[in-house]
MDTraj code that builds the backbone (N, CA, C; nanometers):
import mdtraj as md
import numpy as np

residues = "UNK UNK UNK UNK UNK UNK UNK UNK UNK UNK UNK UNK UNK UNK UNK UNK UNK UNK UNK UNK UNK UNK UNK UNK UNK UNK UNK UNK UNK UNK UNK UNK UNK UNK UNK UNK UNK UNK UNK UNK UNK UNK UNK UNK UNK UNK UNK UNK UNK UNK UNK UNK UNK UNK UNK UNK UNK UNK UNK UNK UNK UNK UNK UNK UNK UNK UNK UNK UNK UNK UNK UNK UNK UNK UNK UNK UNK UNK UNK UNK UNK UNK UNK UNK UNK UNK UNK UNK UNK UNK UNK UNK UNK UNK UNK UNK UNK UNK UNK UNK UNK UNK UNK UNK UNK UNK".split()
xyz = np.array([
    [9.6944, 9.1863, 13.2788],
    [9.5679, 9.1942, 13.2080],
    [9.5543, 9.3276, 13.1335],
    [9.5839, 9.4170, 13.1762],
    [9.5990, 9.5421, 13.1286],
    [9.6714, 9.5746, 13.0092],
    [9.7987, 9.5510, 13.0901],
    [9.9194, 9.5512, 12.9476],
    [9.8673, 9.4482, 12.8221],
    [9.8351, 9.3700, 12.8458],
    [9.7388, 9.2732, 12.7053],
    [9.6326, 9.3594, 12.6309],
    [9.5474, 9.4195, 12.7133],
    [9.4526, 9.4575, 12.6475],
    [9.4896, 9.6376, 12.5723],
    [9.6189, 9.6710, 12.6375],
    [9.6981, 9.8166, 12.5751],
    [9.7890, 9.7296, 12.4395],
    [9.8205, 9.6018, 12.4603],
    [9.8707, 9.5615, 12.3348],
    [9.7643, 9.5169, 12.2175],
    [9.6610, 9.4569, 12.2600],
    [9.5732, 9.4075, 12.1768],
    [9.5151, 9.5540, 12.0658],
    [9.4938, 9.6567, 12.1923],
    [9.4180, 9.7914, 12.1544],
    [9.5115, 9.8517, 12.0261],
    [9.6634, 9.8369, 12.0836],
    [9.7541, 9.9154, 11.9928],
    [9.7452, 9.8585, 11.8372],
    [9.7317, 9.6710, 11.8822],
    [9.7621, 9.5826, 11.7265],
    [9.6453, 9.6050, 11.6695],
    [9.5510, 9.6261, 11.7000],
    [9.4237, 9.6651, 11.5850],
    [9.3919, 9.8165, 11.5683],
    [9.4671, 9.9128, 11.5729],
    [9.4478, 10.0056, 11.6256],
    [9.3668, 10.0960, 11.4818],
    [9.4489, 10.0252, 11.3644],
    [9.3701, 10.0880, 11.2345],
    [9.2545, 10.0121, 11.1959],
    [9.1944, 9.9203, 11.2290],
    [9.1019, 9.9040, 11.2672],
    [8.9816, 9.9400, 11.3615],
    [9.0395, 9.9730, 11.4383],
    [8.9374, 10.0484, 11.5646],
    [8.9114, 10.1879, 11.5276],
    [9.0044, 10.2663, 11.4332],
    [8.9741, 10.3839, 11.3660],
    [8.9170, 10.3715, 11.2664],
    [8.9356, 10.2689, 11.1531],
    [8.8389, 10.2547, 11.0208],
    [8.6581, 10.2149, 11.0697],
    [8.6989, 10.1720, 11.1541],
    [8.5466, 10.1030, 11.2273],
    [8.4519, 10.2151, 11.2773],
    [8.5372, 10.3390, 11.4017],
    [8.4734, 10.4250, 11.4325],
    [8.4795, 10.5153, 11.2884],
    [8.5186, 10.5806, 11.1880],
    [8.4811, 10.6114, 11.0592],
    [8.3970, 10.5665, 10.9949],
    [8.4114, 10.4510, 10.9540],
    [8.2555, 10.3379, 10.8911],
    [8.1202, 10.4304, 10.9556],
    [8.1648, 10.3757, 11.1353],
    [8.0280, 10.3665, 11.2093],
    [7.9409, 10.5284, 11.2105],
    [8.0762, 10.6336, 11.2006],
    [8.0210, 10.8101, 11.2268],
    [7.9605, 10.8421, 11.0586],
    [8.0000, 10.7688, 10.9831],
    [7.9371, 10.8178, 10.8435],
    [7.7855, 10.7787, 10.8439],
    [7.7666, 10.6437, 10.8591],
    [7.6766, 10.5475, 10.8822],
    [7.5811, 10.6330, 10.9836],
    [7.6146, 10.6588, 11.1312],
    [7.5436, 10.7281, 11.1874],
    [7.4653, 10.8715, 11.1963],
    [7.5480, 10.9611, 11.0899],
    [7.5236, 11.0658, 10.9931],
    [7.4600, 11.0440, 10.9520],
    [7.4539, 10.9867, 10.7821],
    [7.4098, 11.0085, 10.6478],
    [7.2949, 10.8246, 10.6721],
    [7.3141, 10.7759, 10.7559],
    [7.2197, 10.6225, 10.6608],
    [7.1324, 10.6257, 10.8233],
    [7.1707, 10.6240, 10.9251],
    [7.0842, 10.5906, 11.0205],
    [6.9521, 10.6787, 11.0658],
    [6.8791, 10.6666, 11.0531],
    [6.7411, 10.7031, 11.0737],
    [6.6708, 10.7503, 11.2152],
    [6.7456, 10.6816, 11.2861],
    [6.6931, 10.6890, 11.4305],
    [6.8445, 10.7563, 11.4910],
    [6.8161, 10.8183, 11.5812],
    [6.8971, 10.8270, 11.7444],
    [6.8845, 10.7294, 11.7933],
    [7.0592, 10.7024, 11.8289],
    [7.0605, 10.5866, 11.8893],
    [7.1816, 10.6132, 11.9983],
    [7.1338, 10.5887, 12.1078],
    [7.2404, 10.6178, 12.2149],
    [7.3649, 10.5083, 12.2194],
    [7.3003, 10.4375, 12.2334],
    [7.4004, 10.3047, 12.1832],
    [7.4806, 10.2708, 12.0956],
    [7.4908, 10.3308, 11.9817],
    [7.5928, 10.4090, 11.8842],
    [7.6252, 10.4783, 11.8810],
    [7.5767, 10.5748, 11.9583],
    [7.7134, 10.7177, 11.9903],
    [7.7851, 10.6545, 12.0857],
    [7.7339, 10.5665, 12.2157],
    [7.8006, 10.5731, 12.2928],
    [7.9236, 10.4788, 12.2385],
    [7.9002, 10.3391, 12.1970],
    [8.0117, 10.2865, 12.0745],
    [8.0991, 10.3975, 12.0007],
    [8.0812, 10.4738, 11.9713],
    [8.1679, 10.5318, 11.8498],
    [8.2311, 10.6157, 11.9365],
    [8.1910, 10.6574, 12.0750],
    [8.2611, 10.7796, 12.1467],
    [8.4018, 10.6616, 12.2047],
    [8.3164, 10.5420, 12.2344],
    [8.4585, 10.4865, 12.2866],
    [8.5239, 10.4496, 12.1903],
    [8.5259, 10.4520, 12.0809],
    [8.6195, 10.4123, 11.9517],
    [8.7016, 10.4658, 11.9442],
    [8.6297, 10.6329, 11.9532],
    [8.7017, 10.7613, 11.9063],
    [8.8022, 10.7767, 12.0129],
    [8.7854, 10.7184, 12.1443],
    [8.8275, 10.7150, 12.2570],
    [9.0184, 10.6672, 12.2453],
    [8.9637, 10.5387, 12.2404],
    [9.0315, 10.4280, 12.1554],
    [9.1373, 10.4815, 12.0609],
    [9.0942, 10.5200, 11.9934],
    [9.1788, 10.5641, 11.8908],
    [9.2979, 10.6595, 11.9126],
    [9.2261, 10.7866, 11.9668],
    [9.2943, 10.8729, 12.0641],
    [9.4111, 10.8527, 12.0965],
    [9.3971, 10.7490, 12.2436],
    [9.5026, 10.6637, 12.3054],
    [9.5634, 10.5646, 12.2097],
    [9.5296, 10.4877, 12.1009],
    [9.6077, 10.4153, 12.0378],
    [9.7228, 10.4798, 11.9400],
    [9.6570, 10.6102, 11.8883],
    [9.7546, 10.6943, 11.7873],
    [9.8037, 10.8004, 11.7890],
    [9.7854, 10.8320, 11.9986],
    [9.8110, 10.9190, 12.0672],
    [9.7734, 11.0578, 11.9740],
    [9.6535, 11.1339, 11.9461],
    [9.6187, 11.2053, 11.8134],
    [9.6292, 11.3493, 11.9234],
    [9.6529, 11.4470, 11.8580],
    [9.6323, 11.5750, 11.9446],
    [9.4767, 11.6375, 11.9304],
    [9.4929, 11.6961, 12.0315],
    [9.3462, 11.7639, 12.0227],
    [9.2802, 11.8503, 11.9166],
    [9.3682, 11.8897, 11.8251],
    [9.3513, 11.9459, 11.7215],
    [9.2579, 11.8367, 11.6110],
    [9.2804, 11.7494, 11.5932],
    [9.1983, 11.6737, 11.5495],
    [9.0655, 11.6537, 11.5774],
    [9.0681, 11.6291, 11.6737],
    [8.8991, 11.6434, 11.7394],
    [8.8699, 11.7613, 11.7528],
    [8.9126, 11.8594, 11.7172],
    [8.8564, 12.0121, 11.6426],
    [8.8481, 12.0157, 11.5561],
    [8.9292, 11.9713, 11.4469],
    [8.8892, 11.9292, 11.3098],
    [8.7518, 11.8569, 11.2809],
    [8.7415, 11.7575, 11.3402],
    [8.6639, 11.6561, 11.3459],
    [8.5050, 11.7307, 11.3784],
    [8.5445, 11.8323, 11.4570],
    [8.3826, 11.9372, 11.5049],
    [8.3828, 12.0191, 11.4199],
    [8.4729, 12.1018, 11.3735],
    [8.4140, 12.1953, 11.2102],
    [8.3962, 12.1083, 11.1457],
    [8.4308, 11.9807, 11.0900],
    [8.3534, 11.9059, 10.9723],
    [8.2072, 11.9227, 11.0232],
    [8.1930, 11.8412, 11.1108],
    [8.0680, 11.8019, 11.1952],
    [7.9567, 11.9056, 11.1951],
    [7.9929, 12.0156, 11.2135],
    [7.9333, 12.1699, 11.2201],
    [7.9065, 12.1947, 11.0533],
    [8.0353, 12.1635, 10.9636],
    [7.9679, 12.1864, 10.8443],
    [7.9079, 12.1336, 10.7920],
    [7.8417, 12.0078, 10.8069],
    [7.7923, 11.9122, 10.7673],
    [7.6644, 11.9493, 10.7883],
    [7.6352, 11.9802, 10.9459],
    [7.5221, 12.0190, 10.9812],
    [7.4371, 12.1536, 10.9583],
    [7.5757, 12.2504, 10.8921],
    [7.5154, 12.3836, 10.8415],
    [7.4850, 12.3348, 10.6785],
    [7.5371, 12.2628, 10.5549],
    [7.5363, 12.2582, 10.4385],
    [7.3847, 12.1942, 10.4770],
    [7.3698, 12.0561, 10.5469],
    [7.2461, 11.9946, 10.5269],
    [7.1081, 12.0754, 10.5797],
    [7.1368, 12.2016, 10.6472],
    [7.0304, 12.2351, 10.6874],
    [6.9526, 12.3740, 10.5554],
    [6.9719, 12.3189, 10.4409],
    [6.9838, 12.3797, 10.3411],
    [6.8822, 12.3100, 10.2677],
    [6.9088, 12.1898, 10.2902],
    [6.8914, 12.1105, 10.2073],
    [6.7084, 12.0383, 10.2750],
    [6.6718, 12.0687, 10.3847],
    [6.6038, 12.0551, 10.4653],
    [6.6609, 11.9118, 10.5115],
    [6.7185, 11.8857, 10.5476],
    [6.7573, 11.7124, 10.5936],
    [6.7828, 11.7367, 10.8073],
    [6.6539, 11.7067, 10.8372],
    [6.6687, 11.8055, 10.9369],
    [6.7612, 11.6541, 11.0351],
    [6.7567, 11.5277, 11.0668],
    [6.8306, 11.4694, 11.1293],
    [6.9772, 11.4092, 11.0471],
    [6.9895, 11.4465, 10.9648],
    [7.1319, 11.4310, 10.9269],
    [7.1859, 11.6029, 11.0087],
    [7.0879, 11.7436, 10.9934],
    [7.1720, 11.8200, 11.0387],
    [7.1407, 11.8149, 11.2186],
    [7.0837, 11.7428, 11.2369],
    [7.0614, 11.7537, 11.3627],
    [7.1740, 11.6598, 11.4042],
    [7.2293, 11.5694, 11.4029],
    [7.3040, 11.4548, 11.4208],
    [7.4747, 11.4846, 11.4079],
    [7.4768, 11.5802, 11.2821],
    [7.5891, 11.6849, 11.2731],
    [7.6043, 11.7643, 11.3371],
    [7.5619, 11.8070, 11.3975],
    [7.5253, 11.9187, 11.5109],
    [7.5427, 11.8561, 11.6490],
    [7.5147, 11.7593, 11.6846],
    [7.5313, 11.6398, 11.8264],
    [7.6506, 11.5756, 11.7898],
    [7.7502, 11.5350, 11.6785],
    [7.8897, 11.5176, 11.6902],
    [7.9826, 11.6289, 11.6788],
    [7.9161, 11.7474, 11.6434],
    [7.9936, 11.8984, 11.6950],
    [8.0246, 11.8596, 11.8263],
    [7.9330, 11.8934, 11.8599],
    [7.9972, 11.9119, 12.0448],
    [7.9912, 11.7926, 12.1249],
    [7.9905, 11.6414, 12.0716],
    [8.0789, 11.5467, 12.1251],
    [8.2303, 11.5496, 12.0671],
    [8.2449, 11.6001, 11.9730],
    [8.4112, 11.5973, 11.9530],
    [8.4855, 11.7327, 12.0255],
    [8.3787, 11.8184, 12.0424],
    [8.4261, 11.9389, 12.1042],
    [8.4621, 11.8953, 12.2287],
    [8.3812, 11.7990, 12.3004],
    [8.3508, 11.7568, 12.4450],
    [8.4996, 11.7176, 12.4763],
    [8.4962, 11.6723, 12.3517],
    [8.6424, 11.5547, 12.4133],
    [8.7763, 11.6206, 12.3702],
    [8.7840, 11.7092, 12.2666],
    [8.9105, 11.7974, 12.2421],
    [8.9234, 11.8733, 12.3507],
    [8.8294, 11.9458, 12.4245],
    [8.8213, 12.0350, 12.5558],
    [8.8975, 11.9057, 12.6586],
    [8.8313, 11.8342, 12.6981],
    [8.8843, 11.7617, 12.7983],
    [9.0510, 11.6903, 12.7954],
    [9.0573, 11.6390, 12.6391],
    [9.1690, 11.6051, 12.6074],
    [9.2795, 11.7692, 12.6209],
    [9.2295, 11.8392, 12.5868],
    [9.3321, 11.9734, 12.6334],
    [9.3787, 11.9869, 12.7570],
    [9.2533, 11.9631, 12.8432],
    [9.2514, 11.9818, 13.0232],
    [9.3923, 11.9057, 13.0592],
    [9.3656, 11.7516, 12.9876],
    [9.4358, 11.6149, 13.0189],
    [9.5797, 11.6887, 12.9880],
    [9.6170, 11.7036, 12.8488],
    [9.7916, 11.7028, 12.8088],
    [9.7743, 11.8569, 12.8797],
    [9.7327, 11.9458, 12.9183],
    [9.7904, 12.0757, 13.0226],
    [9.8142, 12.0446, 13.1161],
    [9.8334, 11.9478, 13.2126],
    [9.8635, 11.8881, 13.3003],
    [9.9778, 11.8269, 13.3437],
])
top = md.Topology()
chain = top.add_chain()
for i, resn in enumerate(residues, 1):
    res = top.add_residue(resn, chain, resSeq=i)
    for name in ("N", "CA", "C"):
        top.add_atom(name, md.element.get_by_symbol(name[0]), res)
traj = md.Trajectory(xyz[None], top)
């Protein structure tokens, strides 16, 4: 059951990354509300993805200076939950590059 669902994960795997992309822009720039239920979706995407394209942690540091700049350019602009929202995928990608470090030092 397992091994199926590590093959299924792998065969859509650019999919499960275009999807969590779609969904983090979308949740940025168009969604209006906080929604826990879409971060928590997109964290397991990002999750997902991770393990499907085995990505180094450097990426999900990448992924938090965008996030950070996003949230410093828009707070310029007064757009206070686009920078607030940029600012809350800072340090969920931070969350998980830290932990993913912990993981491959091991």
């Amino acid at each position: 059951m397992l091994k199926k669902a590590k093959n299924l994960i792998f065969k859509y795997r650019a999919y499960i990354l275009g999807i969590f992309g779609l969904g983090l822009v979308w949740d940025i720039f168009f969604n209006q509300q906080i929604s826990d239920l879409a971060v928590l979706i997109l964290v397991i995407l990002w999750i997902l993805s991770i393990f499907s394209f085995r990505l180094e942690p450097k990426i999900g540091l990448i992924l938090a200076a965008l996030s950070y700049a996003v949230s410093f350019i828009f707070q310029f602009f007064n757009q206070e939950m686009i920078m607030e929202k940029g600012a809350s995928w800072f340090f969920v990608f931070l969350l998980i590059s830290l932990v993913q470090s912990f993981i491959k030092s091991e």
